[in-house]
Backbone as JSON, one array per atom type, in Angstrom:
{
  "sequence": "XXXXXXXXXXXXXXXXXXXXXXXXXXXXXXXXXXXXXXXXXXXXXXXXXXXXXXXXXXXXXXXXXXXXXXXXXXXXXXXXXXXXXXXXX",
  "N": [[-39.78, 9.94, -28.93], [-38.36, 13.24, -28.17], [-39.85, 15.64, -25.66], [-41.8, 18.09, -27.21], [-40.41, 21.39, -27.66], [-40.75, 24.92, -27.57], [-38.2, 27.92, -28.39], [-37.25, 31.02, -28.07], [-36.15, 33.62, -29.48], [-35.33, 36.9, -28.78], [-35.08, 40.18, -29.48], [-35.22, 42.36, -28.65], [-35.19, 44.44, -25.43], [-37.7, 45.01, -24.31], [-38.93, 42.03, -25.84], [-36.97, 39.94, -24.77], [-38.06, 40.44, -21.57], [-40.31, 39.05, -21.97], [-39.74, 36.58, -22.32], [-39.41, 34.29, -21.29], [-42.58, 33.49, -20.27], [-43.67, 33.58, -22.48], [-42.66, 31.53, -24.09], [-43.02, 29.44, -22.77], [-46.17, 29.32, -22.9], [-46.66, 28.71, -25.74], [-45.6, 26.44, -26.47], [-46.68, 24.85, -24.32], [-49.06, 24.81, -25.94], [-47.92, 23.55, -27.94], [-47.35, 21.22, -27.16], [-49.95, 20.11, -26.71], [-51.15, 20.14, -29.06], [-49.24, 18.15, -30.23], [-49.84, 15.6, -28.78], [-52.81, 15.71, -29.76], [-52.67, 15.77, -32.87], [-51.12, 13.69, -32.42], [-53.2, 11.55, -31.33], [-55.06, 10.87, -33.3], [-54.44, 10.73, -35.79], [-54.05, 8.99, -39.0], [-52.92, 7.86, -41.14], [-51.79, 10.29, -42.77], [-49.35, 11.72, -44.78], [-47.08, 13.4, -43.84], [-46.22, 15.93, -44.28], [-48.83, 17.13, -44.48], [-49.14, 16.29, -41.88], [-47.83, 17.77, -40.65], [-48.79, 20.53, -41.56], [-51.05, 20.52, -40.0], [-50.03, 20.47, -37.11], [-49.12, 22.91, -36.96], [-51.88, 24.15, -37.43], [-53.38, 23.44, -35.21], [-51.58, 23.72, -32.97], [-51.42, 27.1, -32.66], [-54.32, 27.43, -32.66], [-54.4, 27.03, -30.28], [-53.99, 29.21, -28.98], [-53.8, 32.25, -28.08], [-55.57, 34.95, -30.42], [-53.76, 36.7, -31.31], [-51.45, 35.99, -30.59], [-51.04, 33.82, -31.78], [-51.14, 34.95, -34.22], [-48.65, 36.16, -34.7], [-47.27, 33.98, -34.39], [-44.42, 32.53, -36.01], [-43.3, 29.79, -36.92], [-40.05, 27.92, -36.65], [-40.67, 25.81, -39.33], [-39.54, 23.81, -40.32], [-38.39, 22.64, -37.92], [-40.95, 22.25, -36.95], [-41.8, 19.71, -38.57], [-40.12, 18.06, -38.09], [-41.07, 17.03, -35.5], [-43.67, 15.98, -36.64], [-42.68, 14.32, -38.64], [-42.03, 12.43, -36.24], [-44.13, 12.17, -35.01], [-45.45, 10.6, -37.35], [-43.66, 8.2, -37.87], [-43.88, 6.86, -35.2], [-46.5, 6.05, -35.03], [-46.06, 4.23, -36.87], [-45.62, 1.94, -35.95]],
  "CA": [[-39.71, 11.34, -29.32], [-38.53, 14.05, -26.78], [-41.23, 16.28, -25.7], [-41.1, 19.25, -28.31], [-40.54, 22.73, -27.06], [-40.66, 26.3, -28.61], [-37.35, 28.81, -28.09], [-38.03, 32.17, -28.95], [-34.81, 34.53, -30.02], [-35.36, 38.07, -28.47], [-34.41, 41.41, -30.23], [-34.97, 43.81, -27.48], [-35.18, 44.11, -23.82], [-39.1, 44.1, -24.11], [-39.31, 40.95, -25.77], [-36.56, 39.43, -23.48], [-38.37, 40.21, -20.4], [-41.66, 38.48, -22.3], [-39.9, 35.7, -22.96], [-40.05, 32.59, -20.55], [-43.7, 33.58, -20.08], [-44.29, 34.03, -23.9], [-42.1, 30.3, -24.56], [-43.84, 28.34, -21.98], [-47.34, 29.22, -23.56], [-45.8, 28.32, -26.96], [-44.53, 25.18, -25.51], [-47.52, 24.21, -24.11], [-49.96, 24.61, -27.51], [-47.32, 22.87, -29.37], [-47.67, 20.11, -26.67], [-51.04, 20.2, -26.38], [-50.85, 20.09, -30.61], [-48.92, 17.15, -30.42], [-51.43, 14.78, -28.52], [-53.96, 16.04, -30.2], [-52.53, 15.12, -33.54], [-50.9, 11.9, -32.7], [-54.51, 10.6, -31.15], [-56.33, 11.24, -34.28], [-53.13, 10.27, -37.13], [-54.71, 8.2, -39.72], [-51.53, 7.63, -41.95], [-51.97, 10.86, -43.42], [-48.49, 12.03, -45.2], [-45.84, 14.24, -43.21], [-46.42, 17.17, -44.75], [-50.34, 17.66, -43.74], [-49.09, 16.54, -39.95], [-47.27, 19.08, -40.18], [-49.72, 21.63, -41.22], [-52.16, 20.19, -39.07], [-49.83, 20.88, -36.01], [-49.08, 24.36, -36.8], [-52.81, 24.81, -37.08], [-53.55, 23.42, -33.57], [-50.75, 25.08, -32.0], [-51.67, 28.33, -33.39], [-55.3, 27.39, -31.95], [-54.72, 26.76, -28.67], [-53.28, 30.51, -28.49], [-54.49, 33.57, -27.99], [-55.48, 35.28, -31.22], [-53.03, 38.07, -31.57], [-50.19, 35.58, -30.28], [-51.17, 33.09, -32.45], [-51.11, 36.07, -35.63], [-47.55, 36.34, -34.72], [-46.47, 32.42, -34.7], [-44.01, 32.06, -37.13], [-42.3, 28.94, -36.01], [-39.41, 26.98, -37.36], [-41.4, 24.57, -39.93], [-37.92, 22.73, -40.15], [-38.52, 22.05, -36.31], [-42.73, 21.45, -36.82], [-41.87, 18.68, -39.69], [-39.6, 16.95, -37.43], [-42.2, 16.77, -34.85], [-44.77, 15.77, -37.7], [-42.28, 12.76, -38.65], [-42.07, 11.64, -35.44], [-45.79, 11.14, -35.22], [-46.03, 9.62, -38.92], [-42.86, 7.09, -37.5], [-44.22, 6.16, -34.16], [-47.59, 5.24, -35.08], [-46.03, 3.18, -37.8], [-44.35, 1.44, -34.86]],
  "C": [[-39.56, 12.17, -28.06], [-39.38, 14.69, -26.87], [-40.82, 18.02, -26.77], [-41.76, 20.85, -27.12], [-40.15, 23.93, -27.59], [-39.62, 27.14, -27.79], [-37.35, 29.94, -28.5], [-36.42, 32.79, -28.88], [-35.07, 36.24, -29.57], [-34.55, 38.88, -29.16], [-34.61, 42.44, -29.57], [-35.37, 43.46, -26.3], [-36.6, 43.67, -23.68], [-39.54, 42.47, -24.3], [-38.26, 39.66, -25.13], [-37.43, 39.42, -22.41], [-39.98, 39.4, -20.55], [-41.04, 36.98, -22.62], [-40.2, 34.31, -22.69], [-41.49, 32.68, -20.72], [-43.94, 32.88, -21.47], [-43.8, 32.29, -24.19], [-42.74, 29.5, -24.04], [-45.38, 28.45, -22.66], [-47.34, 28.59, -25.11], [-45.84, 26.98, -26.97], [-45.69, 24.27, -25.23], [-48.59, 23.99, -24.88], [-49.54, 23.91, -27.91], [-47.23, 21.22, -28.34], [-48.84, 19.14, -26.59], [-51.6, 19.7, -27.83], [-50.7, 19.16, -30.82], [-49.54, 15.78, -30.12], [-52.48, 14.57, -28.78], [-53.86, 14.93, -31.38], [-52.17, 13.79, -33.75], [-51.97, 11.25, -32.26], [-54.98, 10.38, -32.29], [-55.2, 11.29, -35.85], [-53.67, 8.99, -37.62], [-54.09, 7.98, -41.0], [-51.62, 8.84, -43.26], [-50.09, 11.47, -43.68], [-47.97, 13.1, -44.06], [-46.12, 15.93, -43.45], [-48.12, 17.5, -44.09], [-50.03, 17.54, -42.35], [-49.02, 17.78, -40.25], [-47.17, 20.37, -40.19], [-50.43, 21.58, -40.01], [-51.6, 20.91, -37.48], [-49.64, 22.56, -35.88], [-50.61, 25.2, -36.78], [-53.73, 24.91, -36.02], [-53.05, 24.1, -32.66], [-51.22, 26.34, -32.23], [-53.6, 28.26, -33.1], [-55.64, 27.57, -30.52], [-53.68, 27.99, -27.93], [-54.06, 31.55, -28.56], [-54.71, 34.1, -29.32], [-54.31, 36.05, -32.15], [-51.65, 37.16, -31.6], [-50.27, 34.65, -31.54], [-50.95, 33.86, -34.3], [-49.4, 35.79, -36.05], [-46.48, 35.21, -35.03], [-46.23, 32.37, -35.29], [-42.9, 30.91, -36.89], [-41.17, 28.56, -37.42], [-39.85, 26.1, -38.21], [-40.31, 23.58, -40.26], [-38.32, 21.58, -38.78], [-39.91, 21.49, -36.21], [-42.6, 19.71, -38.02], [-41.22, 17.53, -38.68], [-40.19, 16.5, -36.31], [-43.3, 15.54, -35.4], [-43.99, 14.02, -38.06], [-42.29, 11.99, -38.06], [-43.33, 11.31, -35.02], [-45.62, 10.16, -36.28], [-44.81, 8.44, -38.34], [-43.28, 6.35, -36.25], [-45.69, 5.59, -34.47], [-47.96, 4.0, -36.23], [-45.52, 2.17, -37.12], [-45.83, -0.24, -34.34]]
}
């Protein structure tokens, strides 16, 4: 699995000039998410990973930032599979 990383889409100059900052923190929850969950994956279905990670990531953030996380769940599932496939490995 490559290492998963969050891209954010800017709609104005403010949140352009927030945005490496703002992606790399992102980036690093949803990394941080991912280790978490694949230590502790106990052949639970695809679909709960892949709550589970959005509710780690979305932990290991600031409150306010974390309010705002509305990720791709397209992009968190395929994450989520690739746990539930590698630890079937």
């Amino acid at each position: 699995m490559s290492e998963p990383h969050v891209t954010l889409d800017p709609r104005d100059a403010v949140q352009e000039k927030l945005r490496g900052p703002l992606e790399d923190q992102l980036t690093s929850a949803l990394k941080a998410a991912t280790e978490r969950v694949r230590a502790s994956y106990a052949g639970e279905p695809v679909e709960q990973v892949c709550q589970r990670l959005l509710d780690e990531t979305r932990a290991g953030l600031h409150p306010d930032i974390a309010a705002g996380f509305n990720p791709d769940m397209d992009e968190f599932c395929r994450v989520a599979v690739a746990i539930v496939r590698g630890a079937a490995t």
